[in-house]
N, C-alpha and C positions, 0 to 999 in steps of 0.2 A: 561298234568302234568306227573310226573314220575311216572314209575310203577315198578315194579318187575315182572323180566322174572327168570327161574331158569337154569341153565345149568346142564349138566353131574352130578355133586357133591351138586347139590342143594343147592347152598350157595351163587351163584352172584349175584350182585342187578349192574340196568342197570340206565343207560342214555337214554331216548325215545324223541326223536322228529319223527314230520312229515314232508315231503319232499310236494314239489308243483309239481309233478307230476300228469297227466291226473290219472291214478287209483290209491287212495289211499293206498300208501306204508308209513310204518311207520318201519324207523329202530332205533332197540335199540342195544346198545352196552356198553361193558365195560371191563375194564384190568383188568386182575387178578392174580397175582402172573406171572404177568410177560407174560399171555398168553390174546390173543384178544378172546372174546367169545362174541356171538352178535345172533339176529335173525330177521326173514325178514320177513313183514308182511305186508299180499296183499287180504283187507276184513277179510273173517273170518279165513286165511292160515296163518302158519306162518313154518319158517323153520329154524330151530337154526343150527348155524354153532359155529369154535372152529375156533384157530389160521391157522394150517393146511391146513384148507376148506374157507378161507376166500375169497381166489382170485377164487371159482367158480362161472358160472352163474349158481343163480339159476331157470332152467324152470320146474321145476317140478308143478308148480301153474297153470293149464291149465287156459286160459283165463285173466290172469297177466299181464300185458304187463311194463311190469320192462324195458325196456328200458336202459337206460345207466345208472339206478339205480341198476340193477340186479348185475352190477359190484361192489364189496366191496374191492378193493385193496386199501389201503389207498394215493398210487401215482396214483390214475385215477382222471383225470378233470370232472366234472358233474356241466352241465347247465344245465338251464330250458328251458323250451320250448319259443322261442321269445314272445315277446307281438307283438298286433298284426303289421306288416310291412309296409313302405309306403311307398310313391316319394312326394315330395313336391316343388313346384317351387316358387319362389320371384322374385320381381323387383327388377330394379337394385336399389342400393343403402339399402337394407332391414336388418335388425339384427334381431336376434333371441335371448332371456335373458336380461339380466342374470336369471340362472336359479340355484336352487340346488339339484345336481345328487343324489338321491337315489339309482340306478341301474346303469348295464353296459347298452353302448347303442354303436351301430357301426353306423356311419356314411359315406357315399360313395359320396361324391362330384362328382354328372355327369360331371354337365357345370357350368361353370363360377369358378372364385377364390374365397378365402373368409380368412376370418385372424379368428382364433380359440382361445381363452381365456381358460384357465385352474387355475384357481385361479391367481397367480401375472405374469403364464409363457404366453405369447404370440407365436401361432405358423402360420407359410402361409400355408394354406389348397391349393395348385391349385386345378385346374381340375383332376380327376383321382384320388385324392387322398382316402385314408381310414382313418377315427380318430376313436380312441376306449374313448369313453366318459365315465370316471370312476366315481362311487361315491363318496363323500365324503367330493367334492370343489362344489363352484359355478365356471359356466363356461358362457361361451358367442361366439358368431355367429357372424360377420360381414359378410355380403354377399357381393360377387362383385359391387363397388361403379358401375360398367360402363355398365354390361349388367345384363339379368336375370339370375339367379342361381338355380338351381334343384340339389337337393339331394334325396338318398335314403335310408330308415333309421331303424332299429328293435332293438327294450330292451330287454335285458336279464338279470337272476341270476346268479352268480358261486355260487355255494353251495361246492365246493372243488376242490382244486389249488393242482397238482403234486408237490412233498417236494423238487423238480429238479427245478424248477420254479426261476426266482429271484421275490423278493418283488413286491407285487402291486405295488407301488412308484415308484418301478423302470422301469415298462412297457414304452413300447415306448407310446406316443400317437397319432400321425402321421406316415402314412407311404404312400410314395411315388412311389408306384409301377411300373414296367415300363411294356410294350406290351407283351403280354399275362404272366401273374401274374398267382397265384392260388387263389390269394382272390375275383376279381369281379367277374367268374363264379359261385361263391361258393354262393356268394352275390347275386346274381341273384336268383338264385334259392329259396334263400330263400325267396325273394320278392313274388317272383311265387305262391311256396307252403306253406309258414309260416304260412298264415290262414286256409286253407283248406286241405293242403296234412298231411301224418303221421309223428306224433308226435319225435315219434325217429330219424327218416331222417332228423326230423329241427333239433335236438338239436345237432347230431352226424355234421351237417354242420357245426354248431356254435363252436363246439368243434375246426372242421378243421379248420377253420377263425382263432379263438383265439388264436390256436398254433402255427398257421404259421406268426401272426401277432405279436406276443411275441416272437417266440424263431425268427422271422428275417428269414423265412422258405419261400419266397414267390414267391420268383421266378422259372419260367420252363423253357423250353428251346427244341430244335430240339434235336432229336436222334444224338449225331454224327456223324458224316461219314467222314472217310480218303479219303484224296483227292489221288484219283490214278493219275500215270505219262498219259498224254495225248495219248502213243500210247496203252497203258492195256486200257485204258476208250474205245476208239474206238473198239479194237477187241472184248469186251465184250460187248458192244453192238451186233459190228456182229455176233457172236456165239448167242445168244438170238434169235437175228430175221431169222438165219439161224435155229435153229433148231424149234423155231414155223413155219415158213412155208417149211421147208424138214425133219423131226429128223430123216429119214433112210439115207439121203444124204454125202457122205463122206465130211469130211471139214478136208484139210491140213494145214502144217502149210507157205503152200506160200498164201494159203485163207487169212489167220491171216495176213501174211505181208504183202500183198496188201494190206488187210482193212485199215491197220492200221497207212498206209503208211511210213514204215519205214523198214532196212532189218530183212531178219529172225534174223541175230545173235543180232542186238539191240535193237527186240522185245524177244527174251529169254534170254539177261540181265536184260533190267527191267521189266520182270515179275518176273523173282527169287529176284531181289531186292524186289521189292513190296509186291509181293503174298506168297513167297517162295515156286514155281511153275512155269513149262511151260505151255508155251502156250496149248501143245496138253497133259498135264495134267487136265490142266482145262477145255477141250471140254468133254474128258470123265465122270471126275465126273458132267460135268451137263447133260450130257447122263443119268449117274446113278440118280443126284435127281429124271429127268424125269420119266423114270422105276419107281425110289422108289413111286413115286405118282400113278402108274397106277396100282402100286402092291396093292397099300393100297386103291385105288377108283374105281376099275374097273374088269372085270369080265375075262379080256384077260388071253390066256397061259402064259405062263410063255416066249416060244420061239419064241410068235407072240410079247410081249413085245420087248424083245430082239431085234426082224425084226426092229419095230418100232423104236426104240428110237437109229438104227445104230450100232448095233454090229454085227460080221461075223458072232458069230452063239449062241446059245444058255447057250452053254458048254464055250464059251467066255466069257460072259457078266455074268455067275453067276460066274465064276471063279475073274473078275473085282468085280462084286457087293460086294461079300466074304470078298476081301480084303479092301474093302472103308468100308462095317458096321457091319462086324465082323460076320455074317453071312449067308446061302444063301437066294437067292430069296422065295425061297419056306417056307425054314423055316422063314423068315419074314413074310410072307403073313397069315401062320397058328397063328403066334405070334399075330397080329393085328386083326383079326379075331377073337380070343380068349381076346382081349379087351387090347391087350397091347398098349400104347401109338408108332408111330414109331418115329425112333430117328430122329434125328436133319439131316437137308440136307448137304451135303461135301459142299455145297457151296450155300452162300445167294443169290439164283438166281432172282435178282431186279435190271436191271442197275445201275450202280453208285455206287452198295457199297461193297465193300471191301470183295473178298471170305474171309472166315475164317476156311479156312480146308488144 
């Protein structure tokens, strides 16, 4: 029932519900004069907030576990914890309803097809697919007439929808995902942990599901990578396996055009097409990542580095080093030591992908 909470000026009278969260949290709130004024209460705690402080978490409640309720911004999604999760299989030919939805419910079609009912709308479930089963309608199952059908399947609440959102109504209810999505691992997991693992981790999954299943967010995808011209791909290969098995050993640039087989001068065309770099630009700074790694992992001089990783002399290679990361060897090594992060490599040393320095 309602109660009265008082704020700053002792005059605000509140709106109190309880939430279905694992520890009883009970938020009350209310507008006034145009400002949000509310408090958070977790047992016998409470912590009143104002307009200002509304978007903090509050953890000041040791032992509280506010989970994705500790958030009060009024654009935050907050679900419940799933009910509990399953797999289910049918024979062929099997239906499921009709039934009438009181909650969300996600469904993940393993194997087999099935045809999904939403009140008067008919949709094709294949294999692979995801339906988000909303309240409000009855709905209905048809399992694949020809073979067995297994699904897997968790209920949940929204207790609050982002004001960015379009209409429940208007949610997809199907979706079609193709080879690596972001909703079946997510789904999976939940299957996994939903009854036994932590609380927040399930709902914070359900959130990802929901959003990525709503806003059309579903799909992943490989990193990138620029396809380099065929004779760049070859020499960097060979510069890699040259300097893991010699990094003191001189490599020219008739090394490079042997490798790579083609002449020197139409392997230092299209490297500056490609890279905007030569060939024997690019052997040095992977000289230098190397160094930059032994600077920051290893116990060597500074001019036993240098032997190492192919420079004439010491006085050489931090005068190179300088110019590639702004500056010396030494004063790098004191910097990272001192817990500074070291910077980024002149060049993404991983065959196949595209220097970027």
């Amino acid at each position: 029932m309602p109660e009265r909470l008082l704020d700053a000026s002792g005059k605000a009278k509140f709106q109190h519900f309880q939430s279905n969260a694992p520890v009883p949290i009970f938020v009350t709130r209310a507008i006034e004069d145009g400002r949000f004024v509310g408090a958070v209460i977790a047992g016998q705690k409470t912590d009143i907030f104002d307009g200002p402080r509304h978007e903090e978490v509050f953890r000041r409640h040791s032992g509280a576990n506010f989970g994705v309720y500790s958030m009060l911004n009024m654009n935050d999604l907050i679900v419940s914890h799933p009910h509990p999760p399953g797999v289910v299989t049918y024979p062929a030919g099997a239906t499921f309803g009709p039934r009438v939805m009181r909650d969300y419910e996600f469904v993940w079609i393993i194997e087999g097809d099935c045809e999904y009912r939403y009140g008067p709308q008919t949709f094709a479930a294949p294999a692979g697919s995801i339906v988000l089963c909303r309240p409000g309608e009855t709905d209905f199952f048809r399992w694949d007439r020809q073979r067995r059908t297994q699904h897997a399947y968790f209920h949940f609440n929204i207790q609050r929808v982002p004001s960015h959102w379009p209409a429940t109504n208007d949610w997809p209810l199907v979706r079609r995902p193709a080879e690596g999505d972001a909703l079946r691992p997510v789904f999976r997991h939940v299957i996994r942990y939903g009854r036994t693992g932590d609380s927040q981790l399930a709902r914070l999954s359900i959130m990802q599901m929901l959003t990525s299943f709503v806003l059309g967010q579903i799909d992943t995808g490989d990193i990138p990578r620029d396809t380099l011209p065929e004779p760049v791909e070859r020499t960097w290969m060979f510069i890699q396996q040259r300097l893991d098995a010699a990094p003191a050993d001189a490599i020219t640039l008739d090394d490079l055009a042997e490798a790579s087989f083609v002449t020197k001068e139409h392997l230092c065309r299209v490297f500056s097409e490609s890279t905007r770099r030569s060939p024997m630009e690019t052997v040095r700074l992977a000289r230098l990542d190397r160094a930059m790694d032994l600077l920051a992992r290893s116990n060597y001089a500074i001019g036993q580095i240098a032997e190492m990783c192919g420079f004439a002399s010491a006085f050489h290679f931090s005068r190179r080093f300088k110019d590639a990361y702004g500056q010396s060897p030494r004063a790098l090594r004191t910097a990272i030591r001192d817990g500074t992060t070291p910077p980024s490599p002149g060049l993404i040393t991983r065959f196949g992908e595209k220097p970027v320095r």
